[in-house]
VOGU-3710 file (C-alpha; in Angstrom, 3 decimals, decimal comma):
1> xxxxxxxxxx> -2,396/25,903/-2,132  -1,573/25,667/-5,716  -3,567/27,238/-8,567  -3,890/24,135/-10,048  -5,551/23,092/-7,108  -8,145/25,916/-6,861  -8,972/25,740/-10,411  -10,215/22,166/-9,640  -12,324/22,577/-6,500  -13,888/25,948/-8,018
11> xxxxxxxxxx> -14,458/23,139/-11,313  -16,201/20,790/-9,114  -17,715/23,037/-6,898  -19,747/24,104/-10,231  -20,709/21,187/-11,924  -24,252/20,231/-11,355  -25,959/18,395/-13,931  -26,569/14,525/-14,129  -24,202/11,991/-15,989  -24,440/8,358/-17,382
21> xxxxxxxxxx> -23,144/6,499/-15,051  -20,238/3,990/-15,835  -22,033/0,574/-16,496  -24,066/2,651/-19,263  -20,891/4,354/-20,798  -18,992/0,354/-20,742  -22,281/-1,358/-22,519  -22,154/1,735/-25,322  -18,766/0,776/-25,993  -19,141/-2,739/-25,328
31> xxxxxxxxxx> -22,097/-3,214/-28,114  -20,475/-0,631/-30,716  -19,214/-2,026/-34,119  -15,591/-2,659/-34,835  -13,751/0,352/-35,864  -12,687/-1,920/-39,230  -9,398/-0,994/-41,083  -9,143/2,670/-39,566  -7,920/3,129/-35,978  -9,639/4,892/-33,841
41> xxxxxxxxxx> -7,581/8,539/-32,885  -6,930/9,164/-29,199  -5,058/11,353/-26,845  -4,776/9,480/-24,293  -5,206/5,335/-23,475  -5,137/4,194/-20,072  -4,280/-0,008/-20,086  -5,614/-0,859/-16,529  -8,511/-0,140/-14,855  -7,040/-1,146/-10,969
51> xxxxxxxxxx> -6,889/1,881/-7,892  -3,822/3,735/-10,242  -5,581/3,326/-13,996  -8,993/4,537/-12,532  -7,201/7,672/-9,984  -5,105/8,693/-13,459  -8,078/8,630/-15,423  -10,022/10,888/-12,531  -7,217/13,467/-12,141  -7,206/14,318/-15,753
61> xxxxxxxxxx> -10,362/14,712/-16,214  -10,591/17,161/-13,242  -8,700/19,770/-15,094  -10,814/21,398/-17,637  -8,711/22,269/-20,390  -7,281/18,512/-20,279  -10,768/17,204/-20,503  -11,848/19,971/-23,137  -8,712/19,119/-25,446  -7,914/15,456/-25,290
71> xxxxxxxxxx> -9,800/12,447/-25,641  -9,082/9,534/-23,059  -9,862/6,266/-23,081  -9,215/3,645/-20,144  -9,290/-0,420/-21,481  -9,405/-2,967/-18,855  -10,254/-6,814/-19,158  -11,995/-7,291/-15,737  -15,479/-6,360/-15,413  -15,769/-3,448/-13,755
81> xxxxxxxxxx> -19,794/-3,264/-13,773  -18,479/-6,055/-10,433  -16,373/-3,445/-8,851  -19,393/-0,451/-9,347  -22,057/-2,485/-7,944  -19,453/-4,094/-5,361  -21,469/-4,484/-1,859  -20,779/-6,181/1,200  -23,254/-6,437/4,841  -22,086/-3,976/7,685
91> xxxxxxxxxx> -19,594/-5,382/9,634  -18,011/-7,399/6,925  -15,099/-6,498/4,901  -12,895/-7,782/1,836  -9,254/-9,233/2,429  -7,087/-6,417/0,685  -6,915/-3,246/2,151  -4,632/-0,336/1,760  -3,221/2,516/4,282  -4,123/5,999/2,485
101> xxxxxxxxxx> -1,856/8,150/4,076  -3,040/12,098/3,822  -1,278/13,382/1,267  -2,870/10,374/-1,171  -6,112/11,519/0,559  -5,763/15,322/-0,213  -4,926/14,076/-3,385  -7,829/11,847/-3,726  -10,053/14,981/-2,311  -8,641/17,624/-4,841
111> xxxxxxxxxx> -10,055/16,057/-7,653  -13,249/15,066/-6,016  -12,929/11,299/-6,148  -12,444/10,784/-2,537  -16,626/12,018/-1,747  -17,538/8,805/-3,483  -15,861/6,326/-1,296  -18,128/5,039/1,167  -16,751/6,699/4,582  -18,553/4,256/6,838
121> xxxxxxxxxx> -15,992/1,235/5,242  -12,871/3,381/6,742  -11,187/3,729/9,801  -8,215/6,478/10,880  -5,186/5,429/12,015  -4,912/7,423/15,025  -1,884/5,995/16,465  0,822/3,242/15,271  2,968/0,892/17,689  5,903/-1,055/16,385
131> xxxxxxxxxx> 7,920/-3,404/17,828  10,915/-5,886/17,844  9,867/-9,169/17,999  13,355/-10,421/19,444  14,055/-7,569/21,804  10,712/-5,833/22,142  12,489/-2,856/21,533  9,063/-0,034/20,400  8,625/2,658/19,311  5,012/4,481/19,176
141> xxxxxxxxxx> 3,860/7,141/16,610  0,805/9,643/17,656  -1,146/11,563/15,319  -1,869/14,138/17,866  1,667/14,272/19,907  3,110/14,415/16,194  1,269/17,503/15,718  -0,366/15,932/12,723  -4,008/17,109/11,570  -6,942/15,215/10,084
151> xxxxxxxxxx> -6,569/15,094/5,797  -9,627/17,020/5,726  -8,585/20,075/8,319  -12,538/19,856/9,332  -12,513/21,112/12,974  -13,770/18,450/15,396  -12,243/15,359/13,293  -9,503/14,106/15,429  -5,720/13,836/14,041  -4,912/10,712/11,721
161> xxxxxxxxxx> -1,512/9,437/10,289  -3,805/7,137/7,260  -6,969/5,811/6,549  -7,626/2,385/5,864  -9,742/1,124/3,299  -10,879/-1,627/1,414  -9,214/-1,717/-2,204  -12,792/-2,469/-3,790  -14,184/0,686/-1,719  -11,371/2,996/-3,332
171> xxxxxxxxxx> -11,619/1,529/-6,277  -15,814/1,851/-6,532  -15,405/5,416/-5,516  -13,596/5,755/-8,576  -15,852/4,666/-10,456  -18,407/6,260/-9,209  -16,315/9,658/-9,740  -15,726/8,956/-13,210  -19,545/8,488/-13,903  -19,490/12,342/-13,272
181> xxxxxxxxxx> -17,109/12,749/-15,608  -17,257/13,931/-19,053  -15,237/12,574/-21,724  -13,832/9,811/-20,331  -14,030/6,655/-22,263  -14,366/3,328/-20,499  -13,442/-0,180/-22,358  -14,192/-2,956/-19,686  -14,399/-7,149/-20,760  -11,830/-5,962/-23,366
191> xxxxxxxxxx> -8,248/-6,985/-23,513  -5,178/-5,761/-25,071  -4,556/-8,586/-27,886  -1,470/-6,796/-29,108  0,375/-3,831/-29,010  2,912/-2,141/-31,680  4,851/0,704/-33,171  3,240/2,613/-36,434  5,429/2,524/-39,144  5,787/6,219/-39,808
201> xxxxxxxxxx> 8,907/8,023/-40,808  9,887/10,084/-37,570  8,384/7,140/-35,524  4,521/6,352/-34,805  1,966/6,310/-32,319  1,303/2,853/-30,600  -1,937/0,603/-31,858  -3,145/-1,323/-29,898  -5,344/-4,156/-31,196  -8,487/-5,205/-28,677
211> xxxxxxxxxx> -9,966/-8,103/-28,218  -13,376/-6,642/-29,683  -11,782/-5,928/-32,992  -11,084/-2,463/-32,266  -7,755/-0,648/-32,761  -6,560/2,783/-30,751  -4,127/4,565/-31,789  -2,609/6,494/-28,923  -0,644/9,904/-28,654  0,335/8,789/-25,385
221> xxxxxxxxxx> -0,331/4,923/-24,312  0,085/4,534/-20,278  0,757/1,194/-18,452  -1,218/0,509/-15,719  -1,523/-2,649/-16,023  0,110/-4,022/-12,767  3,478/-6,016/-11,974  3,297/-8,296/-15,696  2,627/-5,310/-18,023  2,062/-5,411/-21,612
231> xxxxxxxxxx> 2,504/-2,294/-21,739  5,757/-2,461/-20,296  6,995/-5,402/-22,690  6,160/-3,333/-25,638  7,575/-0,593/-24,718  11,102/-3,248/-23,860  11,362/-1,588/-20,494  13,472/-3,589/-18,472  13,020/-4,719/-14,618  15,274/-5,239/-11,684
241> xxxxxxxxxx> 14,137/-7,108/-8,447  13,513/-10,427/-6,801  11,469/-12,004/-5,292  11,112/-12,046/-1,198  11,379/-15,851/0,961  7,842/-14,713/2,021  4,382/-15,068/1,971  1,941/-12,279/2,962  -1,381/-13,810/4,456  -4,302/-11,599/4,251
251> xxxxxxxxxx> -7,059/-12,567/6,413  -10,445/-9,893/8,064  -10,258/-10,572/11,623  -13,385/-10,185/14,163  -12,872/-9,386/17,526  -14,926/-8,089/20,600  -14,699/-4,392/20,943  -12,405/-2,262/23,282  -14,039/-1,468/26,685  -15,421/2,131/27,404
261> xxxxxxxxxx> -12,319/2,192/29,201  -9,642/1,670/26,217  -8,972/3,655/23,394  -11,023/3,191/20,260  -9,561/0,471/17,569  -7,476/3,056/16,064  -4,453/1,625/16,552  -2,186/0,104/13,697  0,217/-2,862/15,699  3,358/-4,533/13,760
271> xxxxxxxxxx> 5,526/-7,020/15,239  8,713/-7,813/13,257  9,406/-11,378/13,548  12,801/-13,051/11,884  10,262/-14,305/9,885  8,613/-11,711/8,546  6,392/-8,484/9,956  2,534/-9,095/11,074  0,390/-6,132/10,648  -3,101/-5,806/12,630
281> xxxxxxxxxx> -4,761/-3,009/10,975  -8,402/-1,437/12,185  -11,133/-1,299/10,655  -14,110/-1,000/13,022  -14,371/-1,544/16,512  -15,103/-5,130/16,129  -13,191/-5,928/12,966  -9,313/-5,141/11,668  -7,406/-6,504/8,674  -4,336/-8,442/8,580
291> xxxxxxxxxx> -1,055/-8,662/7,145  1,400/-11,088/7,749  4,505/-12,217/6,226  6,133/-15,311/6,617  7,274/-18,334/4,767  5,788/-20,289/1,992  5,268/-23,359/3,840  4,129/-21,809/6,774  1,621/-20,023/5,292  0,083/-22,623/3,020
301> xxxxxxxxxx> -0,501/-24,318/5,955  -1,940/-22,087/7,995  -4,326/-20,394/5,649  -5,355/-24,602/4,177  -5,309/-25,751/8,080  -7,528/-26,782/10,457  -10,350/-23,930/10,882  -9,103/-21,617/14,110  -5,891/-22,100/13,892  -4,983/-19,260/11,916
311> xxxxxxxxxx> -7,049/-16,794/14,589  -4,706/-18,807/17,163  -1,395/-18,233/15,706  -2,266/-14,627/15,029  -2,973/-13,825/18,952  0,002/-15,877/19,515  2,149/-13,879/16,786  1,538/-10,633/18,786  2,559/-12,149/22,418  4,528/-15,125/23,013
321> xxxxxxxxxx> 8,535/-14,818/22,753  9,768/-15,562/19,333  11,225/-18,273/20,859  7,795/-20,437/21,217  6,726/-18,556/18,121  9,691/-20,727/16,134  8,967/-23,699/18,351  4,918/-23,763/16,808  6,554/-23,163/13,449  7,885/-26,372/13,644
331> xxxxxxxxxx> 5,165/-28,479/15,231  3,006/-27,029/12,921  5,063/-28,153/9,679  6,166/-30,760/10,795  2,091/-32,040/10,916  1,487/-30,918/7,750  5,015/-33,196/6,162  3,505/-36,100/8,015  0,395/-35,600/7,169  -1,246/-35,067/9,864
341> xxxxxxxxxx> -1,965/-31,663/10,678  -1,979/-30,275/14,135  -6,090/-29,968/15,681  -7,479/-26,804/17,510  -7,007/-28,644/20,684  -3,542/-30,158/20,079  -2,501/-26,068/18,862  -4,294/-24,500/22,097  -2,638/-27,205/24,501  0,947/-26,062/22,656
351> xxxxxxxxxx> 0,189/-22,261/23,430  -0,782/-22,722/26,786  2,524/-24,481/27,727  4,376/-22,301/26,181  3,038/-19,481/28,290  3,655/-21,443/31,672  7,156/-21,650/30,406  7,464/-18,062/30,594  5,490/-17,308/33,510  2,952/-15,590/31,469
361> xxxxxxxxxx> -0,253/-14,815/33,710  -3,385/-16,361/31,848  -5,267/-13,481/33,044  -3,174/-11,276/31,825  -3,188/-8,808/28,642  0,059/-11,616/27,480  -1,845/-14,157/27,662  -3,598/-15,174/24,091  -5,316/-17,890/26,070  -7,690/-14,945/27,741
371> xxxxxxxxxx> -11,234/-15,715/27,252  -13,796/-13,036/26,057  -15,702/-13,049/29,394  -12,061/-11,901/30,920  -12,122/-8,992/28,790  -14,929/-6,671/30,534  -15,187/-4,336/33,085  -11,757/-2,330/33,754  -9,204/-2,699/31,030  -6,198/-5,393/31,762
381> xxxxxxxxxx> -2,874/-3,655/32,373  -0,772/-3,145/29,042  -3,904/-4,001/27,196  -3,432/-0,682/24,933  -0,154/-2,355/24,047  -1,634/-5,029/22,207  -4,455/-5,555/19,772  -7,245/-7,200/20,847  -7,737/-11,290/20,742  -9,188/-12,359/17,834
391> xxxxxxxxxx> -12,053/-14,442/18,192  -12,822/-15,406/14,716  -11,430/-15,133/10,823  -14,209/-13,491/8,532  -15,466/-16,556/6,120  -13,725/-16,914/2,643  -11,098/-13,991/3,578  -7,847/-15,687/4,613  -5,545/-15,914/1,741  -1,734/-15,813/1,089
401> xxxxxxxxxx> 0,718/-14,255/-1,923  3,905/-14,076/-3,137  6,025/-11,065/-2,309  8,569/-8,940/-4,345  10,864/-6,337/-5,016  10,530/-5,121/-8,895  11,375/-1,731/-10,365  11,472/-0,966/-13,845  14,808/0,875/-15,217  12,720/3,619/-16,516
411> xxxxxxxxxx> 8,967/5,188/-16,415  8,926/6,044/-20,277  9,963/3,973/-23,079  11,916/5,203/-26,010  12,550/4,191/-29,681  9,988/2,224/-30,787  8,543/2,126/-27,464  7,965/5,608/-27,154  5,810/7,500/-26,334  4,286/5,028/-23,273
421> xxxxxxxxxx> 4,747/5,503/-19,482  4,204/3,395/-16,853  2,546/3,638/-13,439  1,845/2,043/-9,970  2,753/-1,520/-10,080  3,980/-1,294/-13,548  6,547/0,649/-12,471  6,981/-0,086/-9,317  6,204/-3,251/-6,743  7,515/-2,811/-3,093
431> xxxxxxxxxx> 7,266/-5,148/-0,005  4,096/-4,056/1,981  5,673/-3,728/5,705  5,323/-0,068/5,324  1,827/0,102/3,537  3,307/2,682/0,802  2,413/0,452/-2,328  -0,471/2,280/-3,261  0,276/5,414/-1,949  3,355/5,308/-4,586
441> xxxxxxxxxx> 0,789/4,318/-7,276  -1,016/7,593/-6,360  1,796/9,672/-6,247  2,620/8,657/-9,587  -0,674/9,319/-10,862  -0,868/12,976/-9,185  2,279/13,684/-11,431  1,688/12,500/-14,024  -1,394/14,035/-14,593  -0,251/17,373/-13,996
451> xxxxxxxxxx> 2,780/16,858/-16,437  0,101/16,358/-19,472  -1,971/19,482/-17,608  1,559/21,825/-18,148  2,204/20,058/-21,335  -1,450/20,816/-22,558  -1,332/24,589/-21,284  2,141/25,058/-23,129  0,845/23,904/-26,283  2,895/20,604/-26,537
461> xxxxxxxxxx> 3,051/17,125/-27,397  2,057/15,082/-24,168  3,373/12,090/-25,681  6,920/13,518/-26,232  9,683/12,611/-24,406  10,044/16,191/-23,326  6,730/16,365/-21,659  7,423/12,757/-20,065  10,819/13,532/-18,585  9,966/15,625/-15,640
471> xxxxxxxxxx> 7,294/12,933/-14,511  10,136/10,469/-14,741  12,655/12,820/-12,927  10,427/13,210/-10,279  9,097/10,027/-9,145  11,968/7,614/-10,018  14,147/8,454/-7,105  11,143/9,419/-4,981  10,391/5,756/-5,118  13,456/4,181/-5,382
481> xxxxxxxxxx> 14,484/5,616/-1,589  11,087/4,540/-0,593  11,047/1,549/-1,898  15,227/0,678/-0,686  14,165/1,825/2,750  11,607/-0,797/3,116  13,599/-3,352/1,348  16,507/-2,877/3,554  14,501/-2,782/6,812  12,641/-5,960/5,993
491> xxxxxxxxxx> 16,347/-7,598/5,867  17,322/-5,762/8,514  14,575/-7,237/10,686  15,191/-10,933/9,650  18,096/-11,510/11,661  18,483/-12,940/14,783  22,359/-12,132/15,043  22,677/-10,448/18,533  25,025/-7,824/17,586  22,568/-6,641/14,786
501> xxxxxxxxxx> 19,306/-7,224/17,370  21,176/-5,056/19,799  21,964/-2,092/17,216  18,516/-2,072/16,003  16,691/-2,060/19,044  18,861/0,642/20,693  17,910/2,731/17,441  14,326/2,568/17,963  14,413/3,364/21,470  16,158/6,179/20,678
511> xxxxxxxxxx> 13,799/7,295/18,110  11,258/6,653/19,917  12,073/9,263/22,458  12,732/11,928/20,049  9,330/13,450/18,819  11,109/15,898/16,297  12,603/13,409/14,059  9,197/10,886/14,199  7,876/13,560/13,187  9,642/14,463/10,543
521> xxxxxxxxxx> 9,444/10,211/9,213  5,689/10,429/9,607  5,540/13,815/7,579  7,986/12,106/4,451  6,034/9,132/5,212  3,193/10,853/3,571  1,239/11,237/7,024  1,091/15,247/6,490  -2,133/16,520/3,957  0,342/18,705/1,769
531> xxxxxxxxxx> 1,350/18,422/-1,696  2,806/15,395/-2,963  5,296/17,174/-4,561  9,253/15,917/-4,646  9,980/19,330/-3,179  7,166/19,075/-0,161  8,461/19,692/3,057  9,788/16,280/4,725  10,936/14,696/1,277  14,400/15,452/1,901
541> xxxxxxxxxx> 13,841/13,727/5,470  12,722/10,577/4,016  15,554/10,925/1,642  18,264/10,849/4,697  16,645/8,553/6,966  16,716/5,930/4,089  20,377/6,920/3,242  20,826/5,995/7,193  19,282/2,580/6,980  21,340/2,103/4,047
551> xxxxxxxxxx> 24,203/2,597/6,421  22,535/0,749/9,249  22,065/-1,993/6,669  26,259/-1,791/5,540  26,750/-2,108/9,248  24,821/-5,532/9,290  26,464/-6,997/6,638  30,022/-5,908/8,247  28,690/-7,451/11,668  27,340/-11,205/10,179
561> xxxxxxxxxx> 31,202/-11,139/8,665  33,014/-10,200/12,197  31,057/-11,853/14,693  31,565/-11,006/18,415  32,954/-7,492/17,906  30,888/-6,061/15,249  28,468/-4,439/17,647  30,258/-0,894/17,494  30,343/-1,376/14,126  26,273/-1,835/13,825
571> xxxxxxxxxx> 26,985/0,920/15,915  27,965/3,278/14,021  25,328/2,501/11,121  23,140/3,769/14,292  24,740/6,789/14,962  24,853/7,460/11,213  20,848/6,880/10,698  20,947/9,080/13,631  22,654/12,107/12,747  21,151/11,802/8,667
581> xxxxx> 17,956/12,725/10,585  16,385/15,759/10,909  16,303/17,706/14,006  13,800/20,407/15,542  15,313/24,028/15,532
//
């Protein structure tokens, strides 16, 4: 454990006394007069008050000689007295969730904002299955056969890979943190009018001009301010990417518990389909969230639809062949060109048949036609394979958005953009199929803030490029191989090219029988409660195992042009992902 760390718990650990709490700090500021012709001098301003703006703000102030020598400010345009006093009945939850893996937890934990999240509104993800939707080709990960231990090392609590929970619960615990914390400035209902470079003679600070008439001007301005950043425009940061054929519905699902006889709903299930992954994720025992991505079309019309179908095609998604999943596709758009969309009846009668036509037993765990009353007593065979049947979509929850790929050429700006960095979605947006969006928000944050901590302790000038550099050094190409990974295996997966089908399929089989090396993707994958440092153990592991699905990828693109032949080719992309891996001594 680091020193910085220790320092922080033994800080916490010793602060007792009551604090305003947020909504009191935001109306101070809210009602206070215009600061007129003279900006007002700070350290530090945070643009953004989402998961990454609030976490930033939280980790600085948990050192104390940050929060005893700068002044921070965080400005966001939302209300966040909505987010504080955010509440929702028992057995209900909101649309967007996120996978906190346990190194963003420890994280979370070291600088004491994770105690405020509401435990009851998460669920561990004790085990994850993944599969092929062409070849059914799986592999399964196991928190305890991965030797993995729970984030919080408390004897008793039983091994987890993440821990799902609701955006809005992370993002009130945040708040809630911060209203223990002193010196943190909180601007909410105000937005950033305009932003520019002080004409000095060695270069200026930023201002940046508020909607309430105030103006900041910042030793160090940060961006994070999400995927269409001011921040990032003034500082003329430019962005690479593009923007994904796909949709990602979000919708709550409800569904009857497991039996005494099944494992709990701990499971995380994703099917790759050629047209995207679907995602169930738990919850609670009678509720999980889900993630699906598919096309535009498709998913207009199945989250604007008849009512039920969606909770259909979703129990569908995770059992017929993809064969009679492209076959409702079609019937299903074309219903919605002629205008006559497809009822619950006409949509059950269509999934039925298709089952007879492929001998699927209705009382079987295949069948999505299985009633509820089926599913007591002893547990169908295969069941554990499978989530459970959803009976219902939570009111007002299912919803769809675009998907894309952006990066930003570079975390700090220079010239007259200096002194500004960006993080999270700022910097960074990545396709969710591996749940690391956030967790590379956090990441970012955890660095970051202990850059300005060294920079502080050294006497120096956080807003200098010098003190930026090694943030930027350290979480570009962390990212970037993240992020490439995920981008390449979403292509990889949207093929239905045989050759292709069979390389990837024999590669997770393989994988899947090797515990060492899913081991050592779950650890880089975040799943182990160390540091989140570039240097922590299983970084360099992620690092080859992306460089192999680069390979993998090459091979693709060498099999589409080939045909026929190519599988040795594909092949050897295999064998190279393979052998990049790392293997127990």
């Amino acid at each position: 454990m680091s020193p910085c760390i220790v320092s922080v718990r033994v800080f916490l650990l010793s602060r007792q006394r009551a604090l305003p709490n947020v909504a009191q700090r935001v109306r101070k500021l809210s009602t206070g007069a215009a600061s007129g012709p003279h900006p007002e001098e700070r350290d530090v301003v945070i643009v953004g008050g989402g998961p990454a703006g609030l976490a930033l703000a939280g980790a600085l102030a948990s050192y104390k000689h940050v929060r005893d020598s700068l002044s921070i400010t965080l400005v966001e345009a939302g209300d966040l007295s909505s987010v504080e006093n955010w509440s929702l009945n028992s057995g209900s939850f909101s649309n967007r969730v996120s996978s906190i893996t346990n190194a963003s937890q420890a994280f979370l934990k070291a600088v004491g904002a994770w105690d405020h999240v509401e435990n009851d509104r998460t669920s561990p993800i004790e085990e994850m299955q993944v599969w092929d939707g062409v070849s059914d080709a799986r592999i399964t990960f196991t928190a305890s056969e991965l030797g993995l231990t729970a984030a919080n090392n408390d004897s008793g609590v039983s091994p987890q890979m993440a821990r799902l929970t609701e955006n809005l619960n992370l993002q009130r615990g945040l708040l809630r943190h911060l209203s223990a914390s002193p010196g943190i400035q909180i601007s909410d209902k105000v937005k950033v009018k305009a932003i520019e470079s002080e004409v000095r003679e060695g270069g200026g600070w930023p201002l940046i001009h508020l909607s309430d008439g105030r103006t900041l001007r910042a030793r160090l301005l940060v961006g994070a301010d999400g995927f269409n950043s001011p921040v990032r425009s003034y500082a003329g940061i430019s962005s690479f990417g593009w923007s994904y054929d796909t949709q990602a519905i979000v919708a709550t699902l409800s569904h009857p518990p497991r039996t005494p006889f099944e494992p709990p709903n701990t499971t995380a299930y994703q099917r790759f389909l050629p047209t995207g992954p679907i995602a169930f994720l738990p919850l609670s025992p009678t509720a999980s969230s889900l993630v699906w991505s598919t096309r535009p079309p498709l998913a207009a019309a199945l989250t604007k639809g008849v009512s039920g179908v969606l909770a259909l095609m979703i129990n569908a998604a995770f059992r017929l062949p993809n064969v009679s999943m492209e076959y409702l596709h079609k019937v299903i758009l074309e219903a919605e060109a002629a205008g006559t969309p497809l009822t619950l009846s006409q949509i059950k009668d269509e999934i039925s048949w298709r089952e007879k036509s492929h001998n699927i037993d209705k009382h079987s765990a295949f069948s999505s036609m299985l009633t509820e009353s089926n599913q007591t007593g002893m547990p169908l065979e295969h069941s554990e394979t499978l989530p459970p049947l959803i009976s219902s979509i939570q009111p007002g929850t299912a919803a769809s958005f675009p998907l894309r790929f952006n990066h930003a050429e570079s975390y700090i700006g220079e010239g007259k953009g200096s002194r500004t960095v960006l993080v999270g979605d700022a910097a960074h947006t990545i396709h969710p199929l591996a749940g690391q969006g956030l967790n590379l928000g956090l990441g970012d944050v955890e660095c970051l803030a202990r850059c300005i901590s060294n920079t502080v302790l050294q006497g120096g000038d956080i807003g200098s490029h010098t003190a930026l550099l090694p943030y930027a050094q350290e979480r570009y190409i962390e990212n970037h191989k993240i992020m490439s990974a995920c981008d390449k295996l979403h292509k990889l997966y949207t093929t239905t090219f045989e050759p292709v089908v069979w390389a990837r399929s024999v590669g997770l089989e393989v994988i899947n029988e090797l515990d060492s090396i899913k081991a050592a993707l779950m650890l880089s994958a975040g799943s182990s409660p160390k540091g989140r440092s570039s240097h922590r153990p299983g970084a360099a592991g992620w690092n080859r195992a992306a460089q192999g699905i680069e390979g993998l990828a090459g091979g693709f693109k060498v099999a589409s042009m080939l045909g026929g032949a190519a599988a040795d080719v594909v092949g050897s992309g295999l064998r190279q992902l393979l052998k990049s891996l790392p293997q127990k001594n």
